[in-house]
Residue, then its C-alpha position, 0 to 999 in steps of 0.5 A: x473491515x476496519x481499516x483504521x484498526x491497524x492504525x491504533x496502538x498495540x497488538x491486534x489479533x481476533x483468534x476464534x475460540x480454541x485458537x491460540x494467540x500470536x506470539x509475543x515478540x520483542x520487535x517494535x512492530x510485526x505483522x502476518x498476512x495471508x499472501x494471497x487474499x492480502x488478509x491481516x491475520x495479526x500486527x502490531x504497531x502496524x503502521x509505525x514508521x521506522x527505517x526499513x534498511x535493505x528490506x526498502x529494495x522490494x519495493x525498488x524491485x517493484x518499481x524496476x523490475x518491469x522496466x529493465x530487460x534481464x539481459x541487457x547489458x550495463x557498463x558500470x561508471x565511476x560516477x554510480x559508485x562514487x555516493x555509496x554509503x559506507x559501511x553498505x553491503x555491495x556485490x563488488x561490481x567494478x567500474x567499467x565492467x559490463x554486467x547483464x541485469x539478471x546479475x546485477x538483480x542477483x546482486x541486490x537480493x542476495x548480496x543487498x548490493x547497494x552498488x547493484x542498486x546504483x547501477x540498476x537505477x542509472x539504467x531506470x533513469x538515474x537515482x532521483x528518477x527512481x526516488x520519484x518513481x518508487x514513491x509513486x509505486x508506493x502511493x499507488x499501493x496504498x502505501x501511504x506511511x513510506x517515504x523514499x529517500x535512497x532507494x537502497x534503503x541507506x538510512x537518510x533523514x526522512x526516509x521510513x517505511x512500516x511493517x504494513x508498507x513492507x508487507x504490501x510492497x512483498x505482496x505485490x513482489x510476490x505476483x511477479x515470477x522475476x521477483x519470486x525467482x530472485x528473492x529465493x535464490x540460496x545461492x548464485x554466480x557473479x561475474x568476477x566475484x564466484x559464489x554469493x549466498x542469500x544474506x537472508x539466514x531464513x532461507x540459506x541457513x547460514x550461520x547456524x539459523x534453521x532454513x525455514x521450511x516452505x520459504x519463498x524469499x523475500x528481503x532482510x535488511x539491516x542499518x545502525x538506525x533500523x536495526x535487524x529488519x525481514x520479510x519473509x514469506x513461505x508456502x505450505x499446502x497450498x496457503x502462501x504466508x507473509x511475515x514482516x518483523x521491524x526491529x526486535x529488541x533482544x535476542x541477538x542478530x538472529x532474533x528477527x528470524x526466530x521471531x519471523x519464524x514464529x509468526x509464521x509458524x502461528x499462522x500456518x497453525x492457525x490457518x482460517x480460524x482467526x477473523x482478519x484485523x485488516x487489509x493489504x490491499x489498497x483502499x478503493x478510490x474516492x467516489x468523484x462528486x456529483x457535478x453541480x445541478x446548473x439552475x434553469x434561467x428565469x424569465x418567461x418561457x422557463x420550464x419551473x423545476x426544483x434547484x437542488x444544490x450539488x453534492x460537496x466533495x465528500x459529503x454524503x450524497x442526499x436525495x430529495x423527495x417530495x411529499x406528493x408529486x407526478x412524473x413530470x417533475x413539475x412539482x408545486x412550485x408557482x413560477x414568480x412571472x405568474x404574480x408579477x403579471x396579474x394585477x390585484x384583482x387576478x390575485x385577489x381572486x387567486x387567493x380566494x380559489x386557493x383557499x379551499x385547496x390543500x396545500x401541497x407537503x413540504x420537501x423532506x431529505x432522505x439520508 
């Protein structure tokens, strides 16, 4: 499979024949996957970095989510709300209350809470240990076009993701039961504040978009700088599809659901028959080079063997054959202490008696 696909501009789809095409979308960039085979069935601008808002929290859910017993409790400190955005969505937690991390994990997949967020990373080990672990997390995915900033997905100079990063991040969500449990939560209790409700339209309905039937999560999101952004993953017979839309350019602040809905509803429809354009799974890991052949010291006594340079890191490695050879890897070389220790007589009539043999093959490099 050509990994560098998705990397080059415009949309990628291989339908077989008697398969419709994917949709055309107004989103800067898309992309529709199967869940679990991690097989790309169709993107576009794949790997365009772009701020990904509050979808940024599944790839925090990822990284946290291991870490933090769910009934553990957290009193909350005036110091973690102080650097809130404005403008954030927030949960409403309050300074000094105590809420168990099942609630505060509530709080940031339904509500987006970035106040939840804050209370979550202070118990991961503070706000800059976080920053630091999610990019790891993202490194070790694959993910390689993100770069954390704000762990809420806050817009903040710098801070990008694309619509493959998000897809890789919901994936691995996905093979979590915690993080499936949350991300399709329609609706909740919160401590002091009643009833939250999904923000996520594709799920909860809400605001007159149709749920979408099937859906399992995951995370929408939405900034001045990223604008509308989703993923989206649903389950029918047995086939469990991921969508992520990054910013549509028409069709109002419903677009990214409808247009979600639409690749979703393309990939079920079109089920196996279109051939993959890529893959969310991580690259395998770089062969290690071979260790450098040390040459054997010269001087009397020293076994004559072939020098064979090793292989630089990266570069194909080579074999060396030769054109006639035994098993005891002696070869045809002639030590140099064997001319050097016979006068000319010896040599001349060395020369004379290997006149009349053949002369071994030369060394030949096979690729």
């Amino acid at each position: 499979m050509d990994r560098a696909l998705l990397y080059r501009p415009g949309t990628h789809a291989r339908p077989k024949p008697g398969t419709p095409a994917p949709p055309e979308l107004s989103a800067l960039s898309w992309l529709v996957a199967d869940a679990r085979t991690g097989e790309v069935l169709a993107a576009r601008e794949a790997h365009l970095k772009l701020p990904p808002a509050s979808t940024l929290k599944t790839l925090f859910a990822i990284t946290a989510l291991p870490r933090l017993a769910e009934h553990s409790k957290h009193t909350v400190t005036e110091e973690e709300l102080d650097d809130i955005g404005p403008g954030s969505s927030t949960v409403g937690i309050v300074e000094g209350e105590s809420y168990e991390v099942a609630d505060l994990w509530r709080g940031v997949f339904l509500s987006s809470g970035n106040d939840a967020v804050r209370a979550l990373s202070k118990m991961n080990g503070g706000w800059d240990s976080t920053v630091s672990q999610m990019r790891k997390k993202a490194k070790q995915l694959g993910a390689l076009d993100t770069h954390v900033v704000s762990p809420d997905g806050y817009d903040a100079p710098g801070q990008v993701s694309s619509a493959y990063d998000l897809s890789v991040f919901a994936r691995a969500g996905l093979a979590s039961p915690e993080f499936v449990r949350y991300s399709s939560t329609v609706d909740a209790e919160f401590p002091g504040e009643g009833g939250i409700v999904n923000t996520n339209r594709l799920l909860s309905g809400e605001d007159g978009v149709e749920p979408y039937r099937g859906l399992i999560g995951v995370k929408n999101g939405f900034t001045s700088d990223a604008g509308y952004t989703l993923i989206a993953a649903a389950k029918r017979g047995g086939r469990t599809l991921l969508a992520t839309v990054m910013n549509p350019q028409w069709g109002g602040v419903h677009a990214v659901y409808e247009e979600a809905r639409e690749l979703l509803d393309w990939g079920f429809t079109a089920g196996k028959r279109v051939v993959p354009v890529g893959t969310l799974k991580p690259p395998p890991p770089p062969v290690p080079p071979m260790p450098p052949t040390s040459p054997a010291p010269a001087g009397p006594g020293s076994s004559p063997m072939a020098k064979v340079a090793g292989a630089a890191p990266g570069a194909r490695s080579v074999t060396v054959a030769r054109a006639e050879h035994n098993d005891s890897g002696s070869g045809f070389l002639v030590p140099a202490a064997f001319v050097s220790s016979a006068c000319l007589a010896a040599v001349g009539l060395f020369v004379v008696r290997r006149s009349g043999r053949r002369r071994p093959g030369e060394e030949e490099i096979i690729h």
